[in-house]
KOLSE-161006 format. One record per residue (C-alpha): residue in three letters; chain; x, y, z. Coordinates in steps of 0.25 Angstrom, whole numbers, plus 5000, padded with zeros to 4 digits. Layout:
<pts>
PT, ALA, A, X, Y, Z
...
</pts>
This chain:
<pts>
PT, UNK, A, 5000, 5000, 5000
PT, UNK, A, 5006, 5013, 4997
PT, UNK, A, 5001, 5027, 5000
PT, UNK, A, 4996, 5031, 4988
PT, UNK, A, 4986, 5017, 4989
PT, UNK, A, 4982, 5020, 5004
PT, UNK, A, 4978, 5034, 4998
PT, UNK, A, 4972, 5030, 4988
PT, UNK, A, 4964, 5019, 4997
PT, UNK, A, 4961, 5030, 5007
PT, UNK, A, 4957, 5042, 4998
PT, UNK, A, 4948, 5030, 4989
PT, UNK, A, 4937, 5029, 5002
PT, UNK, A, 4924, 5038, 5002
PT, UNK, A, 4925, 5052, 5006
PT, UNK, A, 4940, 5050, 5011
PT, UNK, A, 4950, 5063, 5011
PT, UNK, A, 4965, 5065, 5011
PT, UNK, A, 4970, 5074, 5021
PT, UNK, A, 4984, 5079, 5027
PT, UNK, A, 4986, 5077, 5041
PT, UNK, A, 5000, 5077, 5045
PT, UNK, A, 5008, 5074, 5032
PT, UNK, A, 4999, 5063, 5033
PT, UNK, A, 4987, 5061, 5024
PT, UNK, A, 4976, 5055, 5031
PT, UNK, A, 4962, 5050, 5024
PT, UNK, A, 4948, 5054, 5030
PT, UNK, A, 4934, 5053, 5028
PT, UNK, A, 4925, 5061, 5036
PT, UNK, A, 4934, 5069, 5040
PT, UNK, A, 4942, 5058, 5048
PT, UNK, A, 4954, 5050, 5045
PT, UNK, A, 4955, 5035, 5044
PT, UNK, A, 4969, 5036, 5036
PT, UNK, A, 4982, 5041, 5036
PT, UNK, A, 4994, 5040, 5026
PT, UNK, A, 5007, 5042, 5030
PT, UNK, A, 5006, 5039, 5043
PT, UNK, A, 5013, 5036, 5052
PT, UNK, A, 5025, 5034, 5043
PT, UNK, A, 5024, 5036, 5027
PT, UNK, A, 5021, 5023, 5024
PT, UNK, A, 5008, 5021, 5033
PT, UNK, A, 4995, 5024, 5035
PT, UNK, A, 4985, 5026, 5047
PT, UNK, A, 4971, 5021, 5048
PT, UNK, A, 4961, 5024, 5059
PT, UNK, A, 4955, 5010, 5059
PT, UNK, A, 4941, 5006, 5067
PT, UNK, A, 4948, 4997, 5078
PT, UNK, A, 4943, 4983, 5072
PT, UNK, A, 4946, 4986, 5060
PT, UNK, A, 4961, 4989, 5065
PT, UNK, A, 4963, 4977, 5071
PT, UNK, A, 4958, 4969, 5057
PT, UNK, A, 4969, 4976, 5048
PT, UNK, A, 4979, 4976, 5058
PT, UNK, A, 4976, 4960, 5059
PT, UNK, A, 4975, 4958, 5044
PT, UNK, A, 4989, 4967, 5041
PT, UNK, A, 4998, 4968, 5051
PT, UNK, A, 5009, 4972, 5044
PT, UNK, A, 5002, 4984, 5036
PT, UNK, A, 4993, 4989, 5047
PT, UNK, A, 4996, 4990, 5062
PT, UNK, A, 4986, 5000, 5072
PT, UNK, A, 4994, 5013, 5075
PT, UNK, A, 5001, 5013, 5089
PT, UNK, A, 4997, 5022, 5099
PT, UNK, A, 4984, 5027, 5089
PT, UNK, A, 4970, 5027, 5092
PT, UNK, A, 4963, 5013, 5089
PT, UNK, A, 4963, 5011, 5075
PT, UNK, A, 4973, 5017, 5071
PT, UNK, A, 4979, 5010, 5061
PT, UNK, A, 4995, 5011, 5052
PT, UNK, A, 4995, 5006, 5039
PT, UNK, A, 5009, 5000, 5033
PT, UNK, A, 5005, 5004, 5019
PT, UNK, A, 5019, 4996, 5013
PT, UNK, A, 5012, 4983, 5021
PT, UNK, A, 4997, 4986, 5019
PT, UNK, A, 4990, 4978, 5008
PT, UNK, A, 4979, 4988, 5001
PT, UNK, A, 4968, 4979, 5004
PT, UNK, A, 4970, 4980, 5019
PT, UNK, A, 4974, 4994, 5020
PT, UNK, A, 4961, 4998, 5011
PT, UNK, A, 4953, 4989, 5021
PT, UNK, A, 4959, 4997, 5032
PT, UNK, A, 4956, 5010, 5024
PT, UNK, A, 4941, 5007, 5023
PT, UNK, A, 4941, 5002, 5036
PT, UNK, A, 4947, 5016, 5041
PT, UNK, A, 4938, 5025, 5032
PT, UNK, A, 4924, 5017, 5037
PT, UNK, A, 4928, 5021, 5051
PT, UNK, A, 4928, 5036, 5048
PT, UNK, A, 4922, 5038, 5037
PT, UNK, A, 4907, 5044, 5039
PT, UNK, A, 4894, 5036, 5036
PT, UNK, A, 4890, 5042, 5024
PT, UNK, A, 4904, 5037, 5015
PT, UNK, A, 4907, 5027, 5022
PT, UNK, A, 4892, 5019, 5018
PT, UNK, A, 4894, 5022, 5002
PT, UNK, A, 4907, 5014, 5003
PT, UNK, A, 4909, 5001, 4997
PT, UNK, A, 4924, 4994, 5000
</pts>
């Protein structure tokens, strides 16, 4: 997975923005972030995953996603280099259905 793919994964969700916090470009819907690119090092990504869902993709892939330490639950590091594009657009959609609002997150078909 490179940056340009995890991008183009986030930005590719319903009602999703770009946004620079940081140096760091986080994605939202609503209004709030369920991703960010860049951090905490270059080559990784955050997600702010529900809990159980945390837990599932941390079982599943070890190696490419791991919760952050010392972060609020759910928070969630992504090894883009180790991530396979399937997981980390499951992890993604998992990320956005947590923030994003009702009304987009009911039109969408994964």
């Amino acid at each position: 997975m490179t940056e340009a793919e995890f991008r183009a994964l986030a930005l590719g969700l319903p009602g999703v923005v770009e946004h620079a916090e940081q140096d760091h470009p986080d994605y939202r819907v609503g209004g709030k972030v369920f991703a960010q690119l860049g951090y905490p090092e270059a080559s990784w990504a955050t997600l702010w995953l529900p809990a159980d869902a945390q837990e599932d993709i941390v079982a599943a892939c070890p190696g490419a996603f791991r919760p952050s330490p010392g972060d609020a639950a759910g928070h969630t590091r992504v090894h883009l280099s180790e991530a396979p594009h399937p997981r980390v657009r499951e992890a993604l959609i998992a990320a956005w259905r947590d923030k994003a609002p009702r009304r987009i997150r009911d039109h969408f078909r994964d």
